[in-house]
DRENBA-111880 format. One line per field, with one value per atom (N, C-alpha, C, O, CB): residue in three letters; atom name; x, y, z. Coordinates in Angstrom, 3 decimals, padded with zeros to 6 digits. Atoms other than C-alpha are relative to their C-alpha. Glycine has a CB too. Layout:
N
resn <- (ala/...);
name <- (CA/...);
px <- (X/...);
py <- (Y/...);
pz <- (Z/...);
END
This chain:
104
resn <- (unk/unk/unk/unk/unk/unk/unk/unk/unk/unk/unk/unk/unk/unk/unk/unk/unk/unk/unk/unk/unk/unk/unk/unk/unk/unk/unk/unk/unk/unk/unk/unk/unk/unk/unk/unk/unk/unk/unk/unk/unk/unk/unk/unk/unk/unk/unk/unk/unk/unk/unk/unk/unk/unk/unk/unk/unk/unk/unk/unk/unk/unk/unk/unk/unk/unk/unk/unk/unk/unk/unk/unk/unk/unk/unk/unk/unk/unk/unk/unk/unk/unk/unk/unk/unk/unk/unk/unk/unk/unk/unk/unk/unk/unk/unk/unk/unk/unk/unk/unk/unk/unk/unk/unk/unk/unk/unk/unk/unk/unk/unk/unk/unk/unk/unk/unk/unk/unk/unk/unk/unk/unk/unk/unk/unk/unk/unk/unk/unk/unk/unk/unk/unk/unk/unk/unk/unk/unk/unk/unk/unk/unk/unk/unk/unk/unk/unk/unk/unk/unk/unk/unk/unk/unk/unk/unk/unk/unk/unk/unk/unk/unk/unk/unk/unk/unk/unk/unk/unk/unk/unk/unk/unk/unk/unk/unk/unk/unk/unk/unk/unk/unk/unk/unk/unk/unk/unk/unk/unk/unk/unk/unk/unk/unk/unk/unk/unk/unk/unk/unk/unk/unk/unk/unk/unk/unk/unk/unk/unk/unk/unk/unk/unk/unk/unk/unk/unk/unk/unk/unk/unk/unk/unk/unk/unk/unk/unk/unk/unk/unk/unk/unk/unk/unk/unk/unk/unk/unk/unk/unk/unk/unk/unk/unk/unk/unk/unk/unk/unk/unk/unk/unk/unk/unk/unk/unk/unk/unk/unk/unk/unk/unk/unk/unk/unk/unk/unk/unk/unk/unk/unk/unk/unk/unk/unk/unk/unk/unk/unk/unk/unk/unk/unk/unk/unk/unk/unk/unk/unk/unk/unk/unk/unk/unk/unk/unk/unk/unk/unk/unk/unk/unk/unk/unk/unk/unk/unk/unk/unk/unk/unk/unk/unk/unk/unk/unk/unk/unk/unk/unk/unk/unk/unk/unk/unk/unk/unk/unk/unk/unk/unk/unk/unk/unk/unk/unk/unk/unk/unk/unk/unk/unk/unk/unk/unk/unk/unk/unk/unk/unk/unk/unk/unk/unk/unk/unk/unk/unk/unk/unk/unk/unk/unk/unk/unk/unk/unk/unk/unk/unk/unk/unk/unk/unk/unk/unk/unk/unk/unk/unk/unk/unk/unk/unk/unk/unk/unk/unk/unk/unk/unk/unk/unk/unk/unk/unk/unk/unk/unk/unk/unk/unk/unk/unk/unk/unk/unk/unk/unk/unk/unk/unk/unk/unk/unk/unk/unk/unk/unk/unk/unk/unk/unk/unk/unk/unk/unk/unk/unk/unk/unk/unk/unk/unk/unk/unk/unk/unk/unk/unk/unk/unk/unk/unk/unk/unk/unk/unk/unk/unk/unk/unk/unk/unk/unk/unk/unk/unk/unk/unk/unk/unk/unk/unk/unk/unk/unk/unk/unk/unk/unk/unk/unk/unk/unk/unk/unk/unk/unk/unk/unk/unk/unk/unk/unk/unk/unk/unk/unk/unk/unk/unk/unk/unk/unk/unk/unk/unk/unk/unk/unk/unk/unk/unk/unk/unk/unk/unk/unk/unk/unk/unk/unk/unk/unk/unk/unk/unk/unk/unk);
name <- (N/CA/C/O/CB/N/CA/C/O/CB/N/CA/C/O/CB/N/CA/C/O/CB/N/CA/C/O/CB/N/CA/C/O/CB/N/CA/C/O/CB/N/CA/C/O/CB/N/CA/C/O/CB/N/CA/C/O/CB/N/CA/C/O/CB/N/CA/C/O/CB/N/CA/C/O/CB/N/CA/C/O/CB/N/CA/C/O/CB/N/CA/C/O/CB/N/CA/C/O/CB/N/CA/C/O/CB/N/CA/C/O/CB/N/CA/C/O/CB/N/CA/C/O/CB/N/CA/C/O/CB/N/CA/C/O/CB/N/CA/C/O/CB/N/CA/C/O/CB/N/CA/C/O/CB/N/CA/C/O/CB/N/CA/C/O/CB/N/CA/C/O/CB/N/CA/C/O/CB/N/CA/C/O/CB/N/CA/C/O/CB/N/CA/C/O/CB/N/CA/C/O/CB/N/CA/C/O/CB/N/CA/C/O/CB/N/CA/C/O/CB/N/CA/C/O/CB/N/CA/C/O/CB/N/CA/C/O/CB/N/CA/C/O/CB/N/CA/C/O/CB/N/CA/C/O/CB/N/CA/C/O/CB/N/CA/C/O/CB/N/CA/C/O/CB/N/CA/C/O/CB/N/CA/C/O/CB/N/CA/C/O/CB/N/CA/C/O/CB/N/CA/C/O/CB/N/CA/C/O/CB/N/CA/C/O/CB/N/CA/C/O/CB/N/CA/C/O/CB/N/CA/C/O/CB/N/CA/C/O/CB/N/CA/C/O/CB/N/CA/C/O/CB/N/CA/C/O/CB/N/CA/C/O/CB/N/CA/C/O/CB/N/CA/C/O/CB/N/CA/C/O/CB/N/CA/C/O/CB/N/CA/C/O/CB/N/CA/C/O/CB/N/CA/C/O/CB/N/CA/C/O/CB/N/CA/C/O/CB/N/CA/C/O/CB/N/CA/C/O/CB/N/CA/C/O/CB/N/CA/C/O/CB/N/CA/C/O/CB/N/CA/C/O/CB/N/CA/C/O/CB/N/CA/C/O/CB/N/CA/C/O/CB/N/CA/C/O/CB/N/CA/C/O/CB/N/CA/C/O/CB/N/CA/C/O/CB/N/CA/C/O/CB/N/CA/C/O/CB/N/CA/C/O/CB/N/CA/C/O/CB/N/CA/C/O/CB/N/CA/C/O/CB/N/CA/C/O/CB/N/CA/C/O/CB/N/CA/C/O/CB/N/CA/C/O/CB/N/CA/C/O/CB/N/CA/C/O/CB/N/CA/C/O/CB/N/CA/C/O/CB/N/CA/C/O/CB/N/CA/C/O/CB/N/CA/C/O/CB/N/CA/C/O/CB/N/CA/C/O/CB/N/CA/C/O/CB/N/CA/C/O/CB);
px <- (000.848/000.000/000.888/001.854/-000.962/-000.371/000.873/-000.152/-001.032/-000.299/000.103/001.176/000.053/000.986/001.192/000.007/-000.742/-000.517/-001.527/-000.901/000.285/-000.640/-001.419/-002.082/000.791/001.648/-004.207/-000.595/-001.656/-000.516/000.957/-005.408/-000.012/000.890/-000.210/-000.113/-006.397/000.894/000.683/-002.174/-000.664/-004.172/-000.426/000.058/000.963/001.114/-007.245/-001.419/-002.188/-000.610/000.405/-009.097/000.693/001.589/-000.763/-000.689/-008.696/-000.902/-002.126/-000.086/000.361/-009.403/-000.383/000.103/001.074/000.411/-010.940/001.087/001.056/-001.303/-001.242/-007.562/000.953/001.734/000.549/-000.609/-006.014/-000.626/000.168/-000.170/000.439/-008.026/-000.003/000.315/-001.167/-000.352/-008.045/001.712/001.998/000.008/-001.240/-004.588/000.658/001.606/000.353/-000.275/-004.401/-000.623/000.003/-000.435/000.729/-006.937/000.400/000.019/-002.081/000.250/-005.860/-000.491/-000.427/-000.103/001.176/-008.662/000.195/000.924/-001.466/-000.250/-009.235/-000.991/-001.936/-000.215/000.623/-010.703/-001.513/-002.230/000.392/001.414/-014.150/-000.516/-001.729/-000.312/000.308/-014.608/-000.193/-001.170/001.151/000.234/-013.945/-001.429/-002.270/001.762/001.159/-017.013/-000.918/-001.432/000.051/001.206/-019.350/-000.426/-001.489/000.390/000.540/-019.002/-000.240/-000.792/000.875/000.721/-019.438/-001.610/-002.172/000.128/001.302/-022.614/-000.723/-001.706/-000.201/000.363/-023.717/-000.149/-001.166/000.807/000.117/-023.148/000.654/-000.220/-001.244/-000.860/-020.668/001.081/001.695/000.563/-000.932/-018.464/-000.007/-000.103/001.559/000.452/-018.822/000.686/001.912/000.353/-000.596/-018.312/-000.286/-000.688/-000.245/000.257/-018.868/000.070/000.945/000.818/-000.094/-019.912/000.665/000.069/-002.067/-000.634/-017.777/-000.125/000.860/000.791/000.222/-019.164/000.124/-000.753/001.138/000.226/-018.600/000.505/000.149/001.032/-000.823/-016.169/-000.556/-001.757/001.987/-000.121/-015.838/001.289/002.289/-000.303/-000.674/-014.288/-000.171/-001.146/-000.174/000.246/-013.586/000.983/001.907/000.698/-000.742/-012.272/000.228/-000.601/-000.336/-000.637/-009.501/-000.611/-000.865/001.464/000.696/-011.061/-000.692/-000.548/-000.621/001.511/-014.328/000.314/000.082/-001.204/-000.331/-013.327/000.425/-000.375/001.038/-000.845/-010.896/-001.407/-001.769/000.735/001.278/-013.976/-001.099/-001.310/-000.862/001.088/-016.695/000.590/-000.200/-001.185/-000.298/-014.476/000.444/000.657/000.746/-000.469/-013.420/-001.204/-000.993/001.341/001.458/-017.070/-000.005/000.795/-001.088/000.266/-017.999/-000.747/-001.612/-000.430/001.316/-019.991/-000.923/-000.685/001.156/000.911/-023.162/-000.185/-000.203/-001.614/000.621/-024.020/-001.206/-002.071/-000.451/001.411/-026.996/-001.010/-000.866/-000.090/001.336/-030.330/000.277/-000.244/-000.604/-000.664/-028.247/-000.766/-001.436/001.601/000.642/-029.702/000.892/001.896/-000.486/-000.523/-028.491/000.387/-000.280/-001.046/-000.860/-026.753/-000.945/-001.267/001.386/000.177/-028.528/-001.907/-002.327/001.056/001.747/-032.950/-000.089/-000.520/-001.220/000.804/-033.567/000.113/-000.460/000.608/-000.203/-032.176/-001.095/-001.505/001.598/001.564/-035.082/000.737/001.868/-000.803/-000.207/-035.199/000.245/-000.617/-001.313/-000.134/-033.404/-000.904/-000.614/001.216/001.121/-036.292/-000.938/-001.593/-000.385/000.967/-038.344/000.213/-000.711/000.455/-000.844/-036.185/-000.125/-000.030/001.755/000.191/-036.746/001.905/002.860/-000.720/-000.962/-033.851/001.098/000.240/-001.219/-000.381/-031.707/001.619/002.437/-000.245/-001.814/-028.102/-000.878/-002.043/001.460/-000.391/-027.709/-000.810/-000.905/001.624/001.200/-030.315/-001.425/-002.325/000.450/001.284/-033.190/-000.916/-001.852/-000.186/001.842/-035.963/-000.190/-001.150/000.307/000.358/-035.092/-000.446/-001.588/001.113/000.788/-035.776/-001.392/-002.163/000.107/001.428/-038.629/-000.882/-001.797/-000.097/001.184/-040.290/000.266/-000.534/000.419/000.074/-039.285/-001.097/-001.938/000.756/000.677/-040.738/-001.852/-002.584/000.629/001.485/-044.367/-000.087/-000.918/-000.216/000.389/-044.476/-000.295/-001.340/001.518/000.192/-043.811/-001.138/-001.334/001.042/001.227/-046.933/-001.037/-001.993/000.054/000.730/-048.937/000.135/000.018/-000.027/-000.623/-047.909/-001.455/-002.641/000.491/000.391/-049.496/-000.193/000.733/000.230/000.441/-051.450/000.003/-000.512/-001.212/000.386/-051.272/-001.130/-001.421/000.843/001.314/-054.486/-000.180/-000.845/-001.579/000.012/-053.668/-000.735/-000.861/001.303);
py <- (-001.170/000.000/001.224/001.280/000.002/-001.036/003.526/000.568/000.000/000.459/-001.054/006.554/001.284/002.027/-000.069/-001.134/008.956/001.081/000.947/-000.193/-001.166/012.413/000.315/000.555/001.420/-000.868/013.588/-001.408/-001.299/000.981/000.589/010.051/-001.238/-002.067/-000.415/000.529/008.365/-002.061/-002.847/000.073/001.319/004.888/-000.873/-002.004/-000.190/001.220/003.296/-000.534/-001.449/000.455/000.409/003.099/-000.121/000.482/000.659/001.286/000.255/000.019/-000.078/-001.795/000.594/-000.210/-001.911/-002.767/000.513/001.507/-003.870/-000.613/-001.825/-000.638/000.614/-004.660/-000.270/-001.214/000.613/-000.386/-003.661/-000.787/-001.284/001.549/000.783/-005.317/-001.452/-002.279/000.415/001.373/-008.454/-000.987/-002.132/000.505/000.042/-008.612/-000.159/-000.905/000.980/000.067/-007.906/-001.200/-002.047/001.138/001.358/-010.710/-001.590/-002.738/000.306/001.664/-013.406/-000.349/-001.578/-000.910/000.484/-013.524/000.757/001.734/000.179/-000.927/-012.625/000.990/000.847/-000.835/-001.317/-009.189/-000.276/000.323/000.732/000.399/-011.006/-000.473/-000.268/-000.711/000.595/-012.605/001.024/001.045/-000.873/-001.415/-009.034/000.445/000.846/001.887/-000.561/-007.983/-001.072/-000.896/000.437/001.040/-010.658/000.602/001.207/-001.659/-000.074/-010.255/001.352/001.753/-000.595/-001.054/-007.006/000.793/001.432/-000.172/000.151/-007.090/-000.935/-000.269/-000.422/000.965/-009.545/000.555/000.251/-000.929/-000.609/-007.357/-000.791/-001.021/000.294/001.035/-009.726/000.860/000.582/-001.113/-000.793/-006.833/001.465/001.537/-000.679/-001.529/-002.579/000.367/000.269/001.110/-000.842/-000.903/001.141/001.650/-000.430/-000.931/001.916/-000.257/-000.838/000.944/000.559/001.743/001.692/002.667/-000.724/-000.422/004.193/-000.134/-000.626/-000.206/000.105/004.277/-001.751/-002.385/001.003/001.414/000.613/-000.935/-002.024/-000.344/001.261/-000.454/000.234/000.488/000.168/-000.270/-000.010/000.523/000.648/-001.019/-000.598/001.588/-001.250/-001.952/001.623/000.727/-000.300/000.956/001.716/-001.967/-000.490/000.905/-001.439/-002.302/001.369/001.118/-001.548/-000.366/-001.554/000.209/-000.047/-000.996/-000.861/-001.914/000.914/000.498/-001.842/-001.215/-002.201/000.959/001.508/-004.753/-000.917/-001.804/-000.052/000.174/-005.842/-000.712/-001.876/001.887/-000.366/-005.229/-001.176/-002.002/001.795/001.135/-007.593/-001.263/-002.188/000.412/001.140/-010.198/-000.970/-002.170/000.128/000.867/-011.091/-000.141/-000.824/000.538/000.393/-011.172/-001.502/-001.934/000.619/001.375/-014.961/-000.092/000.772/-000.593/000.488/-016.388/-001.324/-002.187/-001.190/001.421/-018.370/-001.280/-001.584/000.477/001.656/-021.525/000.199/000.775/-001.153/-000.130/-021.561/-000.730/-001.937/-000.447/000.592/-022.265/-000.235/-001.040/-001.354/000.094/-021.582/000.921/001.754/000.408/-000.879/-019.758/001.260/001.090/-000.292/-001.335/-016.033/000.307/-000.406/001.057/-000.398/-014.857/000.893/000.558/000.670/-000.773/-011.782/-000.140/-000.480/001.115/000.594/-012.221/001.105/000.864/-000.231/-001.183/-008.546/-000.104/000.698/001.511/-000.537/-009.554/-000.812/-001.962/-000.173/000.868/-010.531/-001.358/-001.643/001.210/001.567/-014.024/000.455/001.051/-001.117/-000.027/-013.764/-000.685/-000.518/-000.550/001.016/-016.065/001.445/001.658/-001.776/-001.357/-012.630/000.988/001.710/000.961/-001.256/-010.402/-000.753/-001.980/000.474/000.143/-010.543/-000.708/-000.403/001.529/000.942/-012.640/001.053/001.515/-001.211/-000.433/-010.879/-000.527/-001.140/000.997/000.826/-012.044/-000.961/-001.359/-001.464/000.708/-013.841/-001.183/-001.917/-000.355/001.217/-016.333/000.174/-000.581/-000.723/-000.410/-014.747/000.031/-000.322/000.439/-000.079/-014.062/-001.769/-002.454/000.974/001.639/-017.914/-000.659/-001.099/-000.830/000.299/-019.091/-000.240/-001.200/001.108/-000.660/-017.275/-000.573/-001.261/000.983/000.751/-018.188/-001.627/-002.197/000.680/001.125/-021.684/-000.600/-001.425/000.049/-000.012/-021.362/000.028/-000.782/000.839/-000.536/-020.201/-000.902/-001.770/001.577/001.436/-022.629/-001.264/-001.896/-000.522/001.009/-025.310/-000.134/-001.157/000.074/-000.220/-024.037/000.185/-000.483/001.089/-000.215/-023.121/-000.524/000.250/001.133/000.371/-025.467/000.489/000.190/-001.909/000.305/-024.918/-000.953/-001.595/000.463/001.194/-027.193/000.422/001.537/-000.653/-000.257/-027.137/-000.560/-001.613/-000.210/000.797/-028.124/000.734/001.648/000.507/000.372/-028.781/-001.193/-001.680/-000.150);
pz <- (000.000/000.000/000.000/000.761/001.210/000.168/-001.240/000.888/001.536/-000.790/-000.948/001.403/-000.929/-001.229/001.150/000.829/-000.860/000.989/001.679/-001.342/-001.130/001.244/000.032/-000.976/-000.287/000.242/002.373/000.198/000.812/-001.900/-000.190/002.409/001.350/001.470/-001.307/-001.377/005.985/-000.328/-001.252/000.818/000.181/006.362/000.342/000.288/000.379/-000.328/007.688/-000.905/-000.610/001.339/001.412/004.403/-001.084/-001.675/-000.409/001.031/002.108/-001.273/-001.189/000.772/001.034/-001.189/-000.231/000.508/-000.731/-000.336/-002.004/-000.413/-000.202/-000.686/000.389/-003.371/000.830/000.714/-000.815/-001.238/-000.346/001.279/002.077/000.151/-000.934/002.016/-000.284/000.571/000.315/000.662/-000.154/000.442/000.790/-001.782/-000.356/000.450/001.460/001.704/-000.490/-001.342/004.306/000.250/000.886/000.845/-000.768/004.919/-000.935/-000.708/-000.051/000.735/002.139/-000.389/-000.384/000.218/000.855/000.054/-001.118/-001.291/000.583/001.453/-003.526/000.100/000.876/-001.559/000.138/-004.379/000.123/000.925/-001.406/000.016/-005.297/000.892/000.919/-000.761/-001.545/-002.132/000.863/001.611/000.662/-001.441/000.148/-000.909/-000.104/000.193/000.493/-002.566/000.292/001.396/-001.463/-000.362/-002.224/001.185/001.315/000.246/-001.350/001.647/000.304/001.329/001.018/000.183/000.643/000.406/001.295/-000.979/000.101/-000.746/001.054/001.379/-001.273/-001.298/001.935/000.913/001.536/000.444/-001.098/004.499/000.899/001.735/000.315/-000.579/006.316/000.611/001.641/-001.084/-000.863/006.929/-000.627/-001.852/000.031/000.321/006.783/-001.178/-001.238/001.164/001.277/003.262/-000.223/000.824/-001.142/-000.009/002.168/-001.848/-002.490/001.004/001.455/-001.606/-001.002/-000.543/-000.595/000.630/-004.182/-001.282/-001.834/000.354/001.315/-007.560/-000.157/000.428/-000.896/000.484/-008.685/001.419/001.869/-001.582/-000.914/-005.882/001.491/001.572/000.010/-001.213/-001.964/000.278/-000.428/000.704/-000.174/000.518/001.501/001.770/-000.281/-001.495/004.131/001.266/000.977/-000.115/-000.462/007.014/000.862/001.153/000.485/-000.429/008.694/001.327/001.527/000.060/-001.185/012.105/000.139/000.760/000.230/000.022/011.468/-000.661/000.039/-000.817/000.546/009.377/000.898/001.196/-000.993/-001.429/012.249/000.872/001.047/000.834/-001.155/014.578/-000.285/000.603/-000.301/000.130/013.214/-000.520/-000.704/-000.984/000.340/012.071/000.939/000.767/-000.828/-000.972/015.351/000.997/001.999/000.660/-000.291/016.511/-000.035/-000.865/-001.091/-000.013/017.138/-000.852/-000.994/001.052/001.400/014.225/001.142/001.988/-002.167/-000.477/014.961/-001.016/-002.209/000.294/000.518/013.973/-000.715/-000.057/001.327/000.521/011.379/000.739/000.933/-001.371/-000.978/013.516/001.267/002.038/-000.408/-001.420/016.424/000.842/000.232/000.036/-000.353/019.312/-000.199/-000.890/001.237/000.133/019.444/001.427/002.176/-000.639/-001.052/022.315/000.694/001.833/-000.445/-000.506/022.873/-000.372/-001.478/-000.383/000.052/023.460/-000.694/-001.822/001.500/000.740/022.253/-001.568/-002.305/000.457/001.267/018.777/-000.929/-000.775/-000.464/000.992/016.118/-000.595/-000.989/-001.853/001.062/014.589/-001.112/-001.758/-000.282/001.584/011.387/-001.294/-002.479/-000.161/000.474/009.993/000.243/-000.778/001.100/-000.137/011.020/-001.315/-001.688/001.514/000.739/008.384/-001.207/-001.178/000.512/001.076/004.833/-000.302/000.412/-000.686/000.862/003.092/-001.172/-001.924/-001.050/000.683/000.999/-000.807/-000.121/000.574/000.812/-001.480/-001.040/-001.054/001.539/001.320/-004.494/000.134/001.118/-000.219/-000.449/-005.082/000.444/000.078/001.146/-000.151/-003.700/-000.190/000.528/-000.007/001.209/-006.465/-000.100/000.251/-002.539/000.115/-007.348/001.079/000.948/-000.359/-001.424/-003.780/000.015/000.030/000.932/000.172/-003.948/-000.466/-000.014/-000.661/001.318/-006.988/-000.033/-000.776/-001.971/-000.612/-005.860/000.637/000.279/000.698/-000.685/-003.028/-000.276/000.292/000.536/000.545/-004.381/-000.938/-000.669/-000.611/001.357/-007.355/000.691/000.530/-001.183/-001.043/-004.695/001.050/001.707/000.679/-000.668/-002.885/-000.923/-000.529/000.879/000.876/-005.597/-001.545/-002.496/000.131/000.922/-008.215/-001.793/-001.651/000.582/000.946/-011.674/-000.995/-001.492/-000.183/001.134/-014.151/-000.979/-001.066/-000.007/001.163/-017.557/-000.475/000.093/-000.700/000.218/-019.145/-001.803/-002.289/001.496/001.366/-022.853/-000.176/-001.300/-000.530);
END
């Protein structure tokens, strides 16, 4: 990483953070978009700050269908669904409940 004057040394480019953590560029974006860890979006790319990255990555991960630690926090089963895959799910989901007949 460059030390371009004027700019803070705690924001990373996704190339840059890719790099500190060992993952490829597309991976810090995914978890991006996911919301897996704080961005800040920049015309096409992101922006992260090391901190905050730092900060929720050393958070304990749960277990899927695990209880939650803390009672005040909503059932994720409460919260709309969101990432890659979604609409298909979805319309999965609903076809699988509401299947259609053809009647040729």
């Amino acid at each position: 990483m460059t030390d371009t004057p004027g700019r803070d040394p705690d924001v990373l480019t996704t190339a840059e953070l890719a790099t500190k953590l060992g993952l490829s560029p597309q991976t810090v974006r995914r978890m991006a978009n996911a919301g897996q860890i704080p961005a800040l979006k920049t015309g096409k790319d992101f922006r992260y700050s090391w901190e905050a990255v730092r900060e929720v990555l050393r958070q304990p991960h749960h277990q899927p269908g695990g209880p939650a630690d803390d009672p005040d926090t909503p059932n994720p089963s409460d919260q709309p669904k969101k990432g890659a895959g979604y609409r298909a799910q979805r319309r999965a989901r609903t076809t699988a409940q509401h299947p259609t007949t053809n009647t040729d």
